[in-house]
C-alpha angles and dihedrals in degrees: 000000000000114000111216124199111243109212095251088071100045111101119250113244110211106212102231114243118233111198114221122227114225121201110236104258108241124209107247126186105225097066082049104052114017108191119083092214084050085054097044092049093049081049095058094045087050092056087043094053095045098054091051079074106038090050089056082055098052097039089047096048096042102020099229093194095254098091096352141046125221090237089061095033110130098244087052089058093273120153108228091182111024091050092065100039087056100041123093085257093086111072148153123059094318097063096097091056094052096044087050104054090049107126137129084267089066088042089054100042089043084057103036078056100038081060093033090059111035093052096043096049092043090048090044103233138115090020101157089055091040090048096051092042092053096042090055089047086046094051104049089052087052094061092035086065093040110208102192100084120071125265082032125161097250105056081210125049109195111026098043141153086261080058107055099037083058090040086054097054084045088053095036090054106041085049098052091222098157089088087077113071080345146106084232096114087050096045092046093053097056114110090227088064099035091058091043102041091182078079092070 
């Protein structure tokens, strides 16, 4: 007589479970504007807007007579920093914090960001960190100016030139436009920014 296996006594298979591996999704800027004259023109605000930065940097350091004069450059013992956060130009409540942390650390840190920045906007990488660095520095200088008095060195004190440079490397990041005249593709593609997205 045949003995057949109910299905109670044959043994459960387990199906084995292969984990797929799915490539980190990167922000790229073609899905996003879709338009390659709306990507050229974001490119050319993001190399505008970068070499607002870079040019603070060079005219600072060397001190190329527009802002700064080559008596008061950095590499001749000027104080980038510490020049403005003492000057009249700093006013409003605020006036006694900035003046008191003016030191060759701020002077270092202003000029480290002023490069950071500007490179990393104009080559198109990095631009999230770039964005929240330069609205902080944006910001400070903002209320360092104080627009809110009369007489006043912005004529408007909401809406002001410290406002929309830091409204342009919101919109820059958020867009990813440094694909477009940028390194932004490469950048995007290394495994140390893939796995740290905030790198974008």
């Amino acid at each position: 007589m045949t003995h057949t296996t109910s299905v109670a006594e044959r043994p459960t298979v387990i199906p084995a479970v292969i984990p797929t591996v799915r490539p980190k999704a990167t922000a790229a800027e073609a899905p996003i504007v879709t338009r390659i004259a709306g990507r050229r023109s974001l490119a050319v605000l993001r190399l505008a807007t970068g070499f607002i930065f870079l040019w603070a940097f060079l005219d600072k350091t060397f001190g190329l007579g527009f802002s700064t004069l080559p008596k008061s450059s950095w590499i001749n013992g000027g104080a980038p920093s510490q020049g403005f956060l003492k000057s009249p130009a700093v006013s409003g409540p605020l006036k006694g914090f900035f003046a008191a942390i003016a030191s060759p650390t701020t002077d270092i840190l202003f000029m480290l960001a002023m490069i950071a920045i500007g490179i990393a906007v104009m080559a198109g990488i990095g631009l999230r960190v770039s964005a929240v660095a330069g609205t902080v520095v944006l910001l400070f200088m903002y209320l360092a100016e104080w627009p809110f008095t009369p007489n006043a060195a912005s004529t408007n004190p909401l809406v002001d030139y410290h406002m929309i440079y830091a409204l342009a490397l919101i919109v820059i990041a958020f867009l990813s436009a440094g694909d477009t005249w940028g390194f932004g593709r490469s950048w995007k593609r290394l495994t140390l920014v893939r796995n740290n997205r905030w790198l974008i």
